[in-house]
C-alpha positions as CSV (number, residue, x, y, z in Angstrom):
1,X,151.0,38.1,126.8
2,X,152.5,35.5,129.5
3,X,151.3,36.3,133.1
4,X,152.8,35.1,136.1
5,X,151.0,32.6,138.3
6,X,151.5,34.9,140.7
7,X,149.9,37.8,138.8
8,X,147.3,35.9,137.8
9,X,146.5,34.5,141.1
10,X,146.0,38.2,142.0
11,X,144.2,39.2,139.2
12,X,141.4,36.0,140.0
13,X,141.1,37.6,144.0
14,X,140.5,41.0,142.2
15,X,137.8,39.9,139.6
16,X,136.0,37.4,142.4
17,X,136.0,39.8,144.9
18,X,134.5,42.5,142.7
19,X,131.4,40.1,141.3
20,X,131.2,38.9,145.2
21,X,130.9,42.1,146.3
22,X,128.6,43.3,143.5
23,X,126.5,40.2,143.8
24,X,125.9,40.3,147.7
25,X,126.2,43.9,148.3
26,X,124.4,45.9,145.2
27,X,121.7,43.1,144.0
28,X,120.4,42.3,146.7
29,X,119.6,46.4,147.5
30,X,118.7,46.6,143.7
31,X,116.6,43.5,144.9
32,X,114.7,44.6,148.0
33,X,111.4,46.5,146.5
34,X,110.3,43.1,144.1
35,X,111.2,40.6,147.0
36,X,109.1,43.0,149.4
37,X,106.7,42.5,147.0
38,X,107.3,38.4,146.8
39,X,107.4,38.5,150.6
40,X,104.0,39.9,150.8
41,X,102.2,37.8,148.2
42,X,103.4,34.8,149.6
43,X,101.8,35.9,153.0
44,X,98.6,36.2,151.7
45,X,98.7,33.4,149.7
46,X,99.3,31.6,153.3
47,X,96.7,33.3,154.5
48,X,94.5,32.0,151.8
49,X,95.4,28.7,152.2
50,X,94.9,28.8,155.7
51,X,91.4,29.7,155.5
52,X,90.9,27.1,153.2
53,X,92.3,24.6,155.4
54,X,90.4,25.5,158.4
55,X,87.0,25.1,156.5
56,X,87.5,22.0,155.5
């Protein structure tokens, strides 16, 4: 099968704006409970650290 550079062309804005759309639209929902999670590890780990820091 021979396509078109024209249908091609069109096909490539299809396909990248589906995996654009899935990428930055659904993940990062499918995302949001583990970097909740992330978010608040890391603030205690600061926390931590901070205590640390201030005894020393």
């Amino acid at each position: 099968m021979v396509v078109k550079a024209d249908e091609f062309l069109e096909i490539f804005k299809e396909e990248k704006w589906k995996r654009g759309n899935f990428t930055y639209k659904t993940i990062l929902q499918a995302n949001k409970e583990p970097a909740e999670d992330s978010l608040n590890n890391a603030k205690i780990f600061l926390s931590n650290i901070s205590k640390v820091i201030k005894k020393n």
